[in-house]
C-alpha positions in Angstrom: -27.8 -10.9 16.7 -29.2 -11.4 20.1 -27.9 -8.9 22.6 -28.4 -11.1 25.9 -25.6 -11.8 28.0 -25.1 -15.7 29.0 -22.7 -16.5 32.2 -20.3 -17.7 29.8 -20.5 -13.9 28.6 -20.7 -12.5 31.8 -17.6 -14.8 33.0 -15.6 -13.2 29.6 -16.4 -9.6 30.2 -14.9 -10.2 33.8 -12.2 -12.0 33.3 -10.7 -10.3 29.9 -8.8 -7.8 32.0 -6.8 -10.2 33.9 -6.2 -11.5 30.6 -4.8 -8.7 28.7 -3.0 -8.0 31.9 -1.3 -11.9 31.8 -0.4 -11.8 28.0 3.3 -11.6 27.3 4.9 -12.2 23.3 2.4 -13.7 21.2 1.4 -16.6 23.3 -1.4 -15.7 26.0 -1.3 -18.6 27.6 0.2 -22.5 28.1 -2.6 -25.4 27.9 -1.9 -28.8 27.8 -3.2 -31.0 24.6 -6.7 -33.4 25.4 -6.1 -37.1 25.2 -5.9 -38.7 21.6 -8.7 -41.0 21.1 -8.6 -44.5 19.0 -8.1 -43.7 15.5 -11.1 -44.1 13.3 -10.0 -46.4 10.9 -12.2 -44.6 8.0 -9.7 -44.1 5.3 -8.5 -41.4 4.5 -9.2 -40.3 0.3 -7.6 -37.0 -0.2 -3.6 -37.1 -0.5 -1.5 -33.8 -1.0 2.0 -33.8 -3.0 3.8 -30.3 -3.3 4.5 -30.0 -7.0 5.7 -26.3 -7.2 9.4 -27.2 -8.0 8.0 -28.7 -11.4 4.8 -26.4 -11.5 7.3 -23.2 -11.7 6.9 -21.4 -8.7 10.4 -21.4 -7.6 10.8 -17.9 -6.5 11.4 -18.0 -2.7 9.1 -15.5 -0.5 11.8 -13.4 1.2 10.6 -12.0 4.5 13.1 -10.9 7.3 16.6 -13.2 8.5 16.7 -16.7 8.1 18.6 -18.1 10.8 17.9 -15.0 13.5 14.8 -12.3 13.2 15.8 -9.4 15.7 12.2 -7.5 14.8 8.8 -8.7 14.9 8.3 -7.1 11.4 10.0 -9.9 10.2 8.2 -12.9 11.6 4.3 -12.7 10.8 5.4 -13.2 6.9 2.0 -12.4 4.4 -0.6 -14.0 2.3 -1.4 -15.4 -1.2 -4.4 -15.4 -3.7 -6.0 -18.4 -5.8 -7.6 -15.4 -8.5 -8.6 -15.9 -12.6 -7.2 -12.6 -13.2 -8.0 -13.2 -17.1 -11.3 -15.1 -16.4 -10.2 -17.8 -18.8 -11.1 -20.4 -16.2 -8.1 -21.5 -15.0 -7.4 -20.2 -11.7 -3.7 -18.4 -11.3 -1.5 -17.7 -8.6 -0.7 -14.3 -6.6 2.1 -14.5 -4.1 3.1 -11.7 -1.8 6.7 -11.0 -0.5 8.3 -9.3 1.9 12.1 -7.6 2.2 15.1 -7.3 4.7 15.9 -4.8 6.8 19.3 -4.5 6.5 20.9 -5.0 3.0 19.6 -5.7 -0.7 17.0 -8.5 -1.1 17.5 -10.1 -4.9 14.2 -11.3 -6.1 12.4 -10.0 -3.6 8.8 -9.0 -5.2 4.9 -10.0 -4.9 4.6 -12.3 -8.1 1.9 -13.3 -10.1 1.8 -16.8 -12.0 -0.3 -17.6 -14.9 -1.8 -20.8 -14.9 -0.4 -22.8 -18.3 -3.8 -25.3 -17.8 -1.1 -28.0 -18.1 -0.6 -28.0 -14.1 2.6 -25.3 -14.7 2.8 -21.6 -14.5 4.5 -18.8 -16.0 5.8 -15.9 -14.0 4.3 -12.6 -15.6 5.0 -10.4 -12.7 7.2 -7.9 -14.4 4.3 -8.1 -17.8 1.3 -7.7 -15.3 2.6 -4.2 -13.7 3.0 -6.1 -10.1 6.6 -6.3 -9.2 6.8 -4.5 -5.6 9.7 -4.7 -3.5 8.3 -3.7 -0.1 6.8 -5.4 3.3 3.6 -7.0 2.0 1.5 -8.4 4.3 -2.4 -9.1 3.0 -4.7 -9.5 -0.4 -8.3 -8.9 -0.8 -9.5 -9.9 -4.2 -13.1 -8.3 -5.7 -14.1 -6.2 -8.6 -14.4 -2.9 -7.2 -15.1 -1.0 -10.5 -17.7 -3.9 -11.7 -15.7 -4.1 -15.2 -15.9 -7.5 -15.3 -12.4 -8.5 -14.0 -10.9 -9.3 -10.1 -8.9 -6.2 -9.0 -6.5 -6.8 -6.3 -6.0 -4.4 -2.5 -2.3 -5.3 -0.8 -1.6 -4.1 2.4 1.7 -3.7 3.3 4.2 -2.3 6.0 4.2 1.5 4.5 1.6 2.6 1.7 -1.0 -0.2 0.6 -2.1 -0.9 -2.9 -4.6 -1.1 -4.9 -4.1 -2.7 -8.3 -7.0 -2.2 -10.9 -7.0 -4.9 -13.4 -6.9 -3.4 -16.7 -8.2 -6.9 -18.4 -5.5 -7.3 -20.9 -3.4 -9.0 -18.3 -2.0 -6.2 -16.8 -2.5 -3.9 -13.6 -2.3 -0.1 -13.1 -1.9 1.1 -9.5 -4.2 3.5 -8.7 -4.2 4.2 -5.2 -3.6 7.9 -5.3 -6.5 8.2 -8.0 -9.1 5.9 -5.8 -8.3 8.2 -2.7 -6.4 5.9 -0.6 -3.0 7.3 0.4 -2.2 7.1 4.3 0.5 7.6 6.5 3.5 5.2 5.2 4.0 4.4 9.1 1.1 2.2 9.0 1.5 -1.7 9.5 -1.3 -2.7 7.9 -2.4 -6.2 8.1 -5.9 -8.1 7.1 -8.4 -6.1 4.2 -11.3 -7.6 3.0 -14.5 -6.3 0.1 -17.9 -6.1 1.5 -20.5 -4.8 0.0 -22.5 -3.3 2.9 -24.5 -1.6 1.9 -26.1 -3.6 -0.9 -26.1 -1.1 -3.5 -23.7 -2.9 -5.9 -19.9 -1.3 -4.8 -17.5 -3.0 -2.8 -15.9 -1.1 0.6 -13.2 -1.9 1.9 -12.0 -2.7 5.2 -8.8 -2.5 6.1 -6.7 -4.0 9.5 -3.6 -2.3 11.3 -1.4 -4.5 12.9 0.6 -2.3 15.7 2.5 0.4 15.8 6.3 -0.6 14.2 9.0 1.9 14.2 12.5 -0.1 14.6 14.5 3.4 16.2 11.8 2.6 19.2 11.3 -0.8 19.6 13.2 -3.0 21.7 16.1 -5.6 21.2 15.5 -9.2 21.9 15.5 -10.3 25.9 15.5 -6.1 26.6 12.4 -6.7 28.7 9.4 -9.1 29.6 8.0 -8.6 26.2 11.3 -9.5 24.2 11.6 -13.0 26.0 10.0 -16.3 25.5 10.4 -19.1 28.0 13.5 -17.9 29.1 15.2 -16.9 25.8 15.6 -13.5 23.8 13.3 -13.1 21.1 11.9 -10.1 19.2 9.4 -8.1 20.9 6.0 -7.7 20.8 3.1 -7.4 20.2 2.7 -7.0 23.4 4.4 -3.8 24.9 4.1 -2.0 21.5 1.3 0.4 20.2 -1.8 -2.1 19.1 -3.8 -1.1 15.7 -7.1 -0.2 14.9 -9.6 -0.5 11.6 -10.0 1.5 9.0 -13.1 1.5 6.4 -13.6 3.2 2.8 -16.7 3.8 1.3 -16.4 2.7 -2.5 -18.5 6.1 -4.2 -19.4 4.6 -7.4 -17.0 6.1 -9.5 -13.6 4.3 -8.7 -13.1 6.7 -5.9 -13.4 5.4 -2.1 -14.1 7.8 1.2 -12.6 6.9 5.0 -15.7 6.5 6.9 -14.2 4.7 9.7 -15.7 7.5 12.5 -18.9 6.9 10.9 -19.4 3.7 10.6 -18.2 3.3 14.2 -15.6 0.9 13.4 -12.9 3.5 14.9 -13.8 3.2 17.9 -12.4 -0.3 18.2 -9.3 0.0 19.8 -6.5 -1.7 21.6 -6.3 -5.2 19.7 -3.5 -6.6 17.5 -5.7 -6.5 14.3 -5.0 -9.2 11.6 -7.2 -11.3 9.3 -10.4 -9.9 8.3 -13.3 -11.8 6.7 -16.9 -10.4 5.8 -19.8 -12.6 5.9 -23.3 -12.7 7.0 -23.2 -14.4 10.6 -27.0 -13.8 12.0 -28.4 -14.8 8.6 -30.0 -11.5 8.0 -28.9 -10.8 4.4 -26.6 -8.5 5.3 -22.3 -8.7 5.8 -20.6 -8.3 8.7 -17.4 -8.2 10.1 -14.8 -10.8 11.9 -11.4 -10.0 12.6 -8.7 -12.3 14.2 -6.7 -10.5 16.6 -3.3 -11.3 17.8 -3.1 -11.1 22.1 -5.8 -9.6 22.4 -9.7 -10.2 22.1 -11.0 -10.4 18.3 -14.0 -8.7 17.0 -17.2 -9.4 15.1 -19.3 -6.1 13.9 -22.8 -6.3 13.4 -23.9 -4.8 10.1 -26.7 -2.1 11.1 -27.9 -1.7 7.5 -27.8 2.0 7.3 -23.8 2.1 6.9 -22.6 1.9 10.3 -21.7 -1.3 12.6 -21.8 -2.6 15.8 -19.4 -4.6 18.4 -21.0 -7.1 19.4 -17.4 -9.4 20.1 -18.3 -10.1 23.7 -21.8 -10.8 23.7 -22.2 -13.1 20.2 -19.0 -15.4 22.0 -16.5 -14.8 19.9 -13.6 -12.5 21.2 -12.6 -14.7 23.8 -12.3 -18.6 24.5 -14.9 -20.7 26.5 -12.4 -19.4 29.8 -12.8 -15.7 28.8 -9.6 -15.8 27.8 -8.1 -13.8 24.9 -6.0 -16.0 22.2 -3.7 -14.8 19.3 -5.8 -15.3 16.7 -4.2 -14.9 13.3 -5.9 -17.1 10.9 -9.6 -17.4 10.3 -11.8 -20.3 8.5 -15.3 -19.5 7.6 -18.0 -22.6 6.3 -20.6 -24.7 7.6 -18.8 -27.5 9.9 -21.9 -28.6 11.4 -23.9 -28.7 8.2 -26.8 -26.5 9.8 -26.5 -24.1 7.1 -24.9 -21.5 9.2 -21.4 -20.1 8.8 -18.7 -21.3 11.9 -15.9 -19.9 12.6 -12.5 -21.8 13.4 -9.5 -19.9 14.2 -5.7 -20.3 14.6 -3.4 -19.3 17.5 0.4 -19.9 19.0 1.8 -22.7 20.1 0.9 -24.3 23.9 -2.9 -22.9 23.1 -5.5 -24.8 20.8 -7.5 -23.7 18.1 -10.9 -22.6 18.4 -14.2 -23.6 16.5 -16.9 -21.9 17.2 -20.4 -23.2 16.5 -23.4 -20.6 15.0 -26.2 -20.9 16.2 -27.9 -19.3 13.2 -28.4 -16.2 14.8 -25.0 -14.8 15.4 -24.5 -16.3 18.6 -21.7 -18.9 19.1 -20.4 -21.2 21.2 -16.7 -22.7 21.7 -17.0 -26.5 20.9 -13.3 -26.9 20.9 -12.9 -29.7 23.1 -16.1 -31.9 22.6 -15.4 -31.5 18.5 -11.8 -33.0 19.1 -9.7 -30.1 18.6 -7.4 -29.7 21.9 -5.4 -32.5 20.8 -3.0 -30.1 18.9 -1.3 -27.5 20.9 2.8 -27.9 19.4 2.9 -25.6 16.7 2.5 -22.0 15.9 -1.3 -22.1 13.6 -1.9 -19.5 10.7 -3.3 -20.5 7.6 -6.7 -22.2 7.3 -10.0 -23.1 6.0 -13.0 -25.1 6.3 -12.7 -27.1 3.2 -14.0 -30.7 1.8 -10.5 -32.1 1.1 -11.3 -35.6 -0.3 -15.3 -34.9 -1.1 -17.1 -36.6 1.4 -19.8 -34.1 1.9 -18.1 -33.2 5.1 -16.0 -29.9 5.5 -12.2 -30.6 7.3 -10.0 -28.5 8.5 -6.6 -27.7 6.9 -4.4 -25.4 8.9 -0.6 -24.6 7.7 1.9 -23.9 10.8 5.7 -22.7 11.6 7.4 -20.8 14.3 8.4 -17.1 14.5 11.6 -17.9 16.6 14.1 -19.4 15.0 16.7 -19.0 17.3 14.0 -21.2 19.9 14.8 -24.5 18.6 18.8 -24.7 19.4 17.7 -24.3 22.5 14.2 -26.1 23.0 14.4 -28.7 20.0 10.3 -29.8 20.9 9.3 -26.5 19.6 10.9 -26.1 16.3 11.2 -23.2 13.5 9.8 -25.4 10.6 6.7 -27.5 10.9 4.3 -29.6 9.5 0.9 -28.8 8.3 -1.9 -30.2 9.1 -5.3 -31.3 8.4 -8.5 -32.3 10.6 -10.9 -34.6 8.7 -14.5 -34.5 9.9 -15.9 -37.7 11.0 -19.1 -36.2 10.9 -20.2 -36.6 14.2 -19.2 -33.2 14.9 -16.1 -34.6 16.0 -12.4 -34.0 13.7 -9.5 -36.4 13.6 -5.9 -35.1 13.1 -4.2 -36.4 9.8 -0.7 -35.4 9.2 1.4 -38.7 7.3 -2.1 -40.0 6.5 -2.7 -37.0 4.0 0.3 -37.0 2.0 3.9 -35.9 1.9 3.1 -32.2 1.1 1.1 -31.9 4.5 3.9 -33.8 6.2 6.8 -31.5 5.1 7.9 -29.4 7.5 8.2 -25.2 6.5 7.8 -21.9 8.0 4.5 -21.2 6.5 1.7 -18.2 7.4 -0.7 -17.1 4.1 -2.7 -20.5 2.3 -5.8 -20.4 -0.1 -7.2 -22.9 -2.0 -8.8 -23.5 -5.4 -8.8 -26.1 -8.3 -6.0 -25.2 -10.3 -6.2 -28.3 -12.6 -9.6 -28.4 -12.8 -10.1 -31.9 -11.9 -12.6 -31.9 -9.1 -10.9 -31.1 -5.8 -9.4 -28.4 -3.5 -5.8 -27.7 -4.2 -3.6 -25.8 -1.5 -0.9 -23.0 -2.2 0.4 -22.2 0.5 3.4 -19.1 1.6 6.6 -20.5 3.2 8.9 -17.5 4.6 12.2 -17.3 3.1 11.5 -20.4 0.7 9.4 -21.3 -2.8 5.7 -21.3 -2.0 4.5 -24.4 -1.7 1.5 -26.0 -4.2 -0.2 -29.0 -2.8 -2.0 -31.2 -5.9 -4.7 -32.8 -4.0 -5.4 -36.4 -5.7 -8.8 -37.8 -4.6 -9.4 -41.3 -4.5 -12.5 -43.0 -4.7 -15.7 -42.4 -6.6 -16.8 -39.2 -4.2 -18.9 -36.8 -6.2 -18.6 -32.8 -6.2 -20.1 -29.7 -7.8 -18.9 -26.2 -8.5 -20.5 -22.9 -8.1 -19.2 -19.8 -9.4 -21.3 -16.8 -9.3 -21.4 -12.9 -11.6 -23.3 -10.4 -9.8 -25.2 -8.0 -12.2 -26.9 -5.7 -9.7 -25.0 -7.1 -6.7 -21.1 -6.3 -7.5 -19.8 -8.4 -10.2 -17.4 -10.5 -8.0 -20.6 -11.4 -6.1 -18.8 -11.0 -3.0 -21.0 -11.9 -0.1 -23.0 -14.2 -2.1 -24.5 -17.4 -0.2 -24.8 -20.5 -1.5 -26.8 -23.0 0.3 -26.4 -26.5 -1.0 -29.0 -29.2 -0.3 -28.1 -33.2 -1.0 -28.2 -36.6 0.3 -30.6 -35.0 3.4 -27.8 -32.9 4.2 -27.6 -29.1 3.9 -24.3 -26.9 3.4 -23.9 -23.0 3.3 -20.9 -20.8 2.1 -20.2 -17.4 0.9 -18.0 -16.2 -1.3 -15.1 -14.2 0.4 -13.0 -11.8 -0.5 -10.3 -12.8 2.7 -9.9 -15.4 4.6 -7.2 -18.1 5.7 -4.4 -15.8 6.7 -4.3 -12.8 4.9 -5.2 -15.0 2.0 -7.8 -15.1 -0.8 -8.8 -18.4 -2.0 -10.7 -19.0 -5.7 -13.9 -17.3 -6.2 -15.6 -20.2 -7.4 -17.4 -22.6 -4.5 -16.8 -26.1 -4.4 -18.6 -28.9 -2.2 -18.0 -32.1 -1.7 -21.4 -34.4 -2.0 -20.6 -37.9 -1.3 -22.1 -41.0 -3.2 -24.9 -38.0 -3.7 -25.5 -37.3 -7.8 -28.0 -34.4 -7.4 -28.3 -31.0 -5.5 -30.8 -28.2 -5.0 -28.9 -24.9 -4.6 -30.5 -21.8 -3.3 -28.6 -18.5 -4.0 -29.2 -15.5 -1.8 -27.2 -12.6 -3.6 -25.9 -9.3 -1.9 -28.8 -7.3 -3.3 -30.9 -9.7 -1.6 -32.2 -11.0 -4.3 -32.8 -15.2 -4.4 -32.4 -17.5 -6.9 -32.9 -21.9 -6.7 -31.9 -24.4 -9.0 -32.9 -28.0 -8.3 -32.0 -31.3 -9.5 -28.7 -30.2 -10.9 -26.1 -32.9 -11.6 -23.1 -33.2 -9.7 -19.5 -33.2 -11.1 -19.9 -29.8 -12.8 -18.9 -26.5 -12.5 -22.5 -24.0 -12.6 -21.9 -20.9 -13.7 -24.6 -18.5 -12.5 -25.6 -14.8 -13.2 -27.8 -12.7 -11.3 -31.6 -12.6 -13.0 -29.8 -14.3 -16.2 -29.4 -17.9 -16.1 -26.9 -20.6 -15.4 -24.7 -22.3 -17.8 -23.3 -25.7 -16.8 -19.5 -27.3 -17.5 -18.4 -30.5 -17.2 -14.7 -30.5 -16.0 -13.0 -33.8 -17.1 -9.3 -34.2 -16.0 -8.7 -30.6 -15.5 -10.0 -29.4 -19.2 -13.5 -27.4 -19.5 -16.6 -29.3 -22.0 -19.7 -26.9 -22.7 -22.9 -28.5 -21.1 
């Protein structure tokens, strides 16, 4: 990463005092929306329908009041995870929960769905070891031990998790064991894997939040941080105790070590810490880290290679807006919008703010193309789940971003900014411009909800990216996405032999129709969410690809002329086995 200052730069490092100082709630500032251009009139071939009613999931996702939410505890809701925990290739379903503060909770409980490969699941929660009935807030999926099968990491509001899969279809908790108890006054918020330090093992970074004790916090409207346009709300973030990073060193031998002072990542202070995603942004082969902070600017750490890591937020573009402006960033989407084969980032904020894409340059420098790319149209909602996806396999990756308030008690009084709202999707015309699409894709993007976490995955196994999606105080939501057309695809899933077996961090560059399209396999992203191992690109009319593989030990592997409409299995220095997937059932190839 380039350590040159631009004026853009300069402008932030001036100007992000004033705007910490402005900042009050969540929001940190009030924008008005760009114009709407023309429609495009390219039809639209991806259309979602919420089938988790007859899928099974009908467990709501209790977190906090309904109708009032007196603490912000009780508003920023948690995450779910597309993960195979039995590797039988059908991906299933983990789904975090939170409680109430006051009085029981019935039901309340993370829960774990196993995926019936006849598009329902069965709740084996209670059979898996999982059932928790506590404040959770994010999962991080990898196989820390390398035994073959996805472990889970939970963060939570007290005492995090971690939750070693025993591969018989069940989970042991073994925190204590593994060496990471903390202080149950922690809110902690976004985790991620990384393997940084390419020797095989996954670390583990983990997010605080703020500072949350209920005896010491503030009732709504008690001062400038407990209102919002005029009307009490719960308070904070701002005005309460902001969160730092914390980062375990996995030793090999199912322990981990707190090396946060040491690999400088401590030293990050005074931001609302919440998703965290690890991915190689300079293209040097080696992780780093991005976290989306809430109010406040968000950081990006250079990987140094000898275990330590650098803040470089400010200077690579991507702690503040184009204005040098802070945002609340809560959910983060990672994948090549531009088709340059470098990884963008595009991240969600409050309502009365946009979005933000920012464009790679391929060296860990980026640059906010917001506006020219079409996104300022959308400034209504509250944003927080997202990804850069292909949703109806054009070759192109969209955006798909799920949205609700955290005041419910707004709406009686300002009906144009309501509790429950839709989702919403941003096709890429691929002209690095994005059109909005709300009725266009389907009712289950249309449906308005109070949703936060969303991950996505094939769960039928028919060729396209499916959405689950967290919904406070209701069922979770599963979006089937049906695909019209004759669009081609291809699969990748990866096993790491001397890079960790999850082959977390792993790049895939994809080359077809003169086009080329990288992504890495993450262990977070979204918000708080972990979405199917397995990468999936859309190709187009295009029937054959080149991959290249760059693996986490740095090792490179290419295949070329592989067929499309196939999931590719490959392992590290042993091959590649090929499967046809034919309305959601698996044929040897």
């Amino acid at each position: 990463m380039r350590m040159l200052l631009s004026r853009r730069d300069c402008l932030s490092l001036l100007l992000a005092p004033a705007a910490r100082g402005l900042a009050q709630g969540v929001s940190t500032r009030t924008v008005k929306p760009t114009p709407r251009g023309k429609p495009s009139g390219v039809p639209f071939h991806a259309r979602f329908t919420d089938i988790a009613a007859q899928a099974g999931l009908s467990a709501p996702v209790i977190y906090g009041g309904v109708d009032h939410k007196d603490y912000i505890v009780e508003t920023v809701g948690c995450g779910v995870a597309f993960f195979d925990y039995d590797h039988d290739g059908w991906p299933d379903i983990f789904v975090l929960s939170g409680s109430l503060l006051e009085g029981d909770a019935p039901g309340a409980s993370n829960r774990l769905y196993h995926n019936n490969r006849d598009g329902t699941f069965t709740d084996i929660t209670a059979k898996a070891g999982l059932s928790s009935a506590a404040w959770a807030s994010a999962v991080c999926v990898g196989d820390y031990n390398n035994d073959g099968f996805d472990d889970l990491f939970v963060t939570y509001r007290g005492q995090n998790v971690l939750y070693r899969n025993n591969g018989d279809g069940t989970f042991t908790d073994v925190t204590k064991e593994a060496g990471l108890l903390h202080p149950a006054s922690r809110w902690c918020s976004g985790c991620t894997f990384v393997e940084s330090r390419r020797n095989g093992h996954l670390d583990l970074l983990v997010a605080t939040y703020l500072d949350f004790d209920a005896a010491r916090v503030g009732k709504p409207g008690q001062n400038t941080n407990c209102n919002w346009k005029g009307i009490p709300v719960n308070c904070g973030p701002r005005g309460l105790p902001p969160g730092r990073l914390y980062f375990y060193r996995n030793n090999g031998d199912g322990t981990f070590t707190d090396v946060s002072d040491r690999a400088g990542l401590s030293k990050a202070k005074g931001s609302y810490c919440m998703t965290a995603v690890a991915a190689d942004f300079d293209n040097d082969g080696w992780p780093d880290l991005y976290v989306a902070c809430d109010s406040s600017p968000s950081f990006l750490f250079h990987n140094n290679r000898d275990g330590t890591f650098a803040d470089v937020s400010l200077e690579s573009g991507v702690a503040l807006n184009e204005d040098g402006m802070e945002q609340a960033g809560m959910g983060v989407g990672v994948g090549d919008c531009h088709l340059t084969g470098n990884l963008d980032i595009f991240k969600t904020h409050f309502s009365d703010d946009t979005d933000i894409l920012y464009r790679n340059d391929g060296t860990g420098n980026f640059e906010d193309v917001t506006v020219r790319a079409g996104l300022g149209v959308e400034t209504r909602y509250v944003r927080w789940g997202t990804g850069i996806v292909d949703l109806d396999n054009d070759g192109l990756p969209d955006l798909f971003v799920v949205s609700g308030s955290v005041y419910p008690e707004v709406e009686k009084k300002l009906p144009n900014y309501p509790f429950k709202t839709p989702r919403l999707v941003f096709r890429n015309l691929g002209n690095a411009r994005f059109e909005e699409l709300i009725e266009e894709a389907g009712p289950g993007v249309a449906a308005p909800h109070a949703s936060r976490g969303c991950a996505f995955g094939d769960f039928d196994n028919d060729g396209d990216v499916d959405v689950v999606i967290i919904n406070l105080n209701e069922p979770p939501s599963l979006l089937r996405n049906d695909v019209s057309g004759d669009a081609h695809w291809i699969k990748v899933k990866l096993i790491g032999t001397k890079s960790n077996r999850s082959a977390i961090g792993a790049r895939v560059t994809l080359h077809y129709g003169g086009k080329v399209q990288a992504q890495e396999v993450l262990s977070q992203s979204s918000f708080y969410s972990a979405n199917d191992l397995r990468l999936h690109f859309g190709l187009g009319a295009v029937k054959t690809v080149d991959l290249e593989i760059r693996w986490p030990s740095g090792a490179k592997e290419k295949l070329t002329h592989v067929a499309a409409d196939q999931l590719v299995t490959l392992t590290e220095g042993q091959g590649v086995k090929m499967e046809r997937l034919t309305k959601g059932r698996t044929t040897g190839g």
